[in-house]
C-alpha positions as CSV (number, residue, x, y, z in Angstrom):
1,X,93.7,72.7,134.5
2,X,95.3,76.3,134.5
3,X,93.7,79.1,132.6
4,X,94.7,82.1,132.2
5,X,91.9,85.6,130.9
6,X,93.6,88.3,129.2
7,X,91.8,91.8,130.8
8,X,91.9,95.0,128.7
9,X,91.3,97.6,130.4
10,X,89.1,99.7,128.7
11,X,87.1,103.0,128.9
12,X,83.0,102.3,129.3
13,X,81.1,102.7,126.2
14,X,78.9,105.5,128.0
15,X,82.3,108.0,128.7
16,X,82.9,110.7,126.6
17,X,85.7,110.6,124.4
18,X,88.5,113.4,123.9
19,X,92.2,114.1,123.0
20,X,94.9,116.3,124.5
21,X,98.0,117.1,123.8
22,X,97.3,118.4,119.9
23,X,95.1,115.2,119.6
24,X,98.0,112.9,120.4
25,X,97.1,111.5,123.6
26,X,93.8,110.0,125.2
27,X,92.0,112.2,127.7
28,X,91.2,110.2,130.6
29,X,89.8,112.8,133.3
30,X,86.2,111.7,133.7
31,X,86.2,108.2,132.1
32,X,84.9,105.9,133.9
33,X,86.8,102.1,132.7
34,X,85.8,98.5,132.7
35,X,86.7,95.0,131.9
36,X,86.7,94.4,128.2
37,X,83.1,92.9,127.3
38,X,84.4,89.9,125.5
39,X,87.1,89.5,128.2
40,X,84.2,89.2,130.6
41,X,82.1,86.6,128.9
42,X,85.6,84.7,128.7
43,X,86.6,85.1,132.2
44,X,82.4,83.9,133.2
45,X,83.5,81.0,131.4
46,X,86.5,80.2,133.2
47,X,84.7,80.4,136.4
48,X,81.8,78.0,135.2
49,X,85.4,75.6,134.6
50,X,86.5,76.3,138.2
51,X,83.0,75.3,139.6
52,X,83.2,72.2,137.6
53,X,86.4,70.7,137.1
54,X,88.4,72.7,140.2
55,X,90.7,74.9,137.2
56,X,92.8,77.8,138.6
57,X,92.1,80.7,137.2
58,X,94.7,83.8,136.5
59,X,94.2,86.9,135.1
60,X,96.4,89.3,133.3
61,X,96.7,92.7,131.6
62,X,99.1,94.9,130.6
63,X,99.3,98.5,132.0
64,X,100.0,100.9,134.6
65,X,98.6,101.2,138.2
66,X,95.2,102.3,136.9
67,X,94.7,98.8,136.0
68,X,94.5,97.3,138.9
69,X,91.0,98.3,140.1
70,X,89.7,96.6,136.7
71,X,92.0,93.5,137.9
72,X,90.7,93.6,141.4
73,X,86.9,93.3,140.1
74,X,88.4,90.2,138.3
75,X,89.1,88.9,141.4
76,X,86.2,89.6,143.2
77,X,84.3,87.6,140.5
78,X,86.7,84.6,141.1
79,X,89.5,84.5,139.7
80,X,92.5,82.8,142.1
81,X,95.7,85.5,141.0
82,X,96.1,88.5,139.0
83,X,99.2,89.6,137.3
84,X,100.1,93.2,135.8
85,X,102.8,93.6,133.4
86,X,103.7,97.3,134.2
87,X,103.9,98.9,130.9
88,X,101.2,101.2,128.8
89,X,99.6,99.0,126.3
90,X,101.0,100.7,122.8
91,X,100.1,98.3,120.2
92,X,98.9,94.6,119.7
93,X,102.4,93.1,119.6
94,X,103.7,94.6,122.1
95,X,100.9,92.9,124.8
96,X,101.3,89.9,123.0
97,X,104.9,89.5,123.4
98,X,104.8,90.5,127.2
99,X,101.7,88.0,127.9
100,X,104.1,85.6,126.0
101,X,107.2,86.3,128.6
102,X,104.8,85.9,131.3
103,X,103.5,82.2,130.3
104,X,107.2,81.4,129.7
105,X,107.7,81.7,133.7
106,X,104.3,79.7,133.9
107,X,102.4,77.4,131.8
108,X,98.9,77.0,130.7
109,X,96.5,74.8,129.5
110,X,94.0,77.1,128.0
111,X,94.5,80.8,127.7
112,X,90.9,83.2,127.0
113,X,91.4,86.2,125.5
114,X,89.0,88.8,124.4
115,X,88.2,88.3,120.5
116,X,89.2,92.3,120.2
117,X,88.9,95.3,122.6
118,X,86.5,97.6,122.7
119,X,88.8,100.8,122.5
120,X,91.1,100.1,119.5
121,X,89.3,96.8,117.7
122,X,92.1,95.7,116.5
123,X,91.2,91.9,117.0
124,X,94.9,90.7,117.3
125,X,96.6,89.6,120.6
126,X,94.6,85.9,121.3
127,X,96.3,84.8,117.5
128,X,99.7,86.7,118.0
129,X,99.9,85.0,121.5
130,X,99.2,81.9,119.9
131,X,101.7,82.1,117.4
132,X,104.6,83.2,120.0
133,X,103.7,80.3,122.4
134,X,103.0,77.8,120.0
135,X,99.4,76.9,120.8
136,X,96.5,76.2,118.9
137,X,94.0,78.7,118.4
138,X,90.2,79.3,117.8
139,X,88.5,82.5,116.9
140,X,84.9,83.9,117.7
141,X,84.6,81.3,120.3
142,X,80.6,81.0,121.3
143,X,81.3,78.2,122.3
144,X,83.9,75.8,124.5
145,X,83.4,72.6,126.4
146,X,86.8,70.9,128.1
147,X,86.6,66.9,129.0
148,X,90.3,65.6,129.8
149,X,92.6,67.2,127.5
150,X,90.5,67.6,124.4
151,X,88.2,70.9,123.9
152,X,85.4,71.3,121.7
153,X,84.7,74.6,120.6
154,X,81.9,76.2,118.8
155,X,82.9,79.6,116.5
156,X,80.8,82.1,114.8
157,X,82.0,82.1,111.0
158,X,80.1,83.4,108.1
159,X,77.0,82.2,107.2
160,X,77.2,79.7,110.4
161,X,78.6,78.2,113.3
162,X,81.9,75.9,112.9
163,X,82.2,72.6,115.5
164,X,86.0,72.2,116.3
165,X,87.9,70.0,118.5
166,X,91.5,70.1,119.8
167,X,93.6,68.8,121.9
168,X,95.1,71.4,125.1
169,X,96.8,73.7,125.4
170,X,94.3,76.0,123.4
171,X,94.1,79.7,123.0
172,X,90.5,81.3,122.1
173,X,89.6,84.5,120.9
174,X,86.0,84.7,123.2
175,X,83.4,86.7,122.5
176,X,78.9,87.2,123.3
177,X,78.4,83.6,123.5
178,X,80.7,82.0,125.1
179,X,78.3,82.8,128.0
180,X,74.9,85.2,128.0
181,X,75.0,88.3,129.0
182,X,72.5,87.1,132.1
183,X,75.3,84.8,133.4
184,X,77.9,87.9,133.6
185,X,78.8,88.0,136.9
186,X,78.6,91.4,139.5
187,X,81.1,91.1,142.7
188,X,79.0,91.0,145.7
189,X,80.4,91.8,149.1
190,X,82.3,88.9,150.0
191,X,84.1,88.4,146.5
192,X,85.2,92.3,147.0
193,X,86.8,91.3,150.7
194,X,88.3,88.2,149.8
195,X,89.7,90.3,146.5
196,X,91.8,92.3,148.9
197,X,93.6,89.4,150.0
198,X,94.4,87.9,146.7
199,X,97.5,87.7,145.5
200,X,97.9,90.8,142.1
201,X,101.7,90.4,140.8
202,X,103.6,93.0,139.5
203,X,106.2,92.6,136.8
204,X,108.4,94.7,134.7
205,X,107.9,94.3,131.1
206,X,110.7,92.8,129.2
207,X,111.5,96.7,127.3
208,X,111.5,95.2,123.9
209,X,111.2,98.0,121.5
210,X,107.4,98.7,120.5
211,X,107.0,98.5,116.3
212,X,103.8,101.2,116.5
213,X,103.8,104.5,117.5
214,X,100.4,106.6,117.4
215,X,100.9,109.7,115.4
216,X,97.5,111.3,116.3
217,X,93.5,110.7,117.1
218,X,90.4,111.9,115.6
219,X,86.9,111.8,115.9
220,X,84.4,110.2,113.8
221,X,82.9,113.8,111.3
222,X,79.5,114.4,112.3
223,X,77.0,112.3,110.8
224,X,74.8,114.7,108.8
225,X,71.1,115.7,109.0
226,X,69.1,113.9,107.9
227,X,66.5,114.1,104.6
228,X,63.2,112.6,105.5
229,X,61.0,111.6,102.2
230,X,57.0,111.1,101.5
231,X,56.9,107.5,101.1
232,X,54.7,108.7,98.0
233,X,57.2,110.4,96.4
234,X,59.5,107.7,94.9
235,X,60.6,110.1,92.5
236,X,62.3,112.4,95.3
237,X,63.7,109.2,96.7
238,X,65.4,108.4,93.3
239,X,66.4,111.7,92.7
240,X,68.5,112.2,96.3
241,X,70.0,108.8,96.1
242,X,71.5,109.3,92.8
243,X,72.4,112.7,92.5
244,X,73.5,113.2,96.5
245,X,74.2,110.1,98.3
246,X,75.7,108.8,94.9
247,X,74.9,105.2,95.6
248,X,72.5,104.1,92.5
């Protein structure tokens, strides 16, 4: 079995955030970046199906040379090749359609990809890369089990969990779950050696045109102070959630 892990590269959680340019352009002096969290419970998983079943494992992300130290540590976990389509990641569809160009060269029997990233949340590439390749798809994957060609996966829907089976290929949207946080995997010394040996591929992207263009960014407004009430004095309470937080 080949899989192939989508990797966003992605600023850590703990960085902090700010714009240049007029507010047009991400300011990256100082941030420290990571693998996407739901790329890395995905990309856990695909090593538990290397362990097991002997799969090959390749990762890929789109984006410049600065990706390749968050591709590296995806090595050093496991994984068997890493590819980097060299091209800024602008919008969904446009790392959809260059993950798609790259499984046309080379095919897959299940693709894991992050249920969103953890920088824009848009939630979109696993299904667009579905729909371009033609394979079936599962969201909020917590779930995945593989015997022959049939998978059965568990998603998080609401209200519930959902049993699914299907036949390969498959693309899922992973996220916490899939695997627990205590099974996430840190690169010890020899996976960090061998890493540097690896094979990491470097392909142009195919220069379609990208259909979103980022007009500016801004931060969040400042959450405001806050109003702390005698648990005795309903009244008050009443009083500031009508006439100032407007919500009764």
């Amino acid at each position: 079995m080949k899989i192939l892990v989508c990797i966003s590269h992605v600023p850590d959680t703990t960085s902090k955030i700010n714009f240049v340019e007029n507010d047009t352009q991400f300011d990256t002096q100082g941030v420290q970046y990571i693998i996407n969290p739901n790329d890395e419970f995905g990309l856990t998983r695909a090593m538990w199906f290397k362990e097991k079943s002997g799969a090959s494992v390749d990762v890929i992300s789109v984006g410049t040379a600065e990706t390749e130290a968050t591709l590296r540590k995806a090595l050093a976990i496991g994984a068997d090749n890493a590819i980097r389509v060299n091209a800024t990641a602008r919008d969904a569809q446009q790392v959809a359609k260059e993950i798609d160009a790259v499984m046309q060269e080379n095919s897959y029997d299940l693709v894991i990809a992050g249920r969103e990233s953890i920088d824009y949340n848009g939630g979109m590439v696993p299904g667009m890369i579905a729909a371009l390749t033609g394979m079936n798809y599962l969201n909020n994957c917590i779930g995945l089990e593989i015997e022959g060609n049939q998978a059965t996966a568990i998603r998080e829907m609401d209200g519930g969990k959902e049993t699914i089976t299907s036949p390969l290929p498959l693309v899922i949207g992973a996220q916490k779950g899939l695997v627990e946080e205590s099974d996430l995997r840190i690169p010890n010394m020899r996976g960090i050696m061998m890493a540097r040996k690896k094979p990491l591929t470097v392909v142009e992207p195919t220069q379609e045109g990208q259909q979103v263009q980022t007009v500016s960014f801004e931060k969040p407004a400042p959450k405001g102070a806050v109003k702390l009430v005698d648990p005795e004095n309903i009244d008050e309470l009443i009083s500031l959630l009508h006439n100032e937080a407007k919500v009764i």
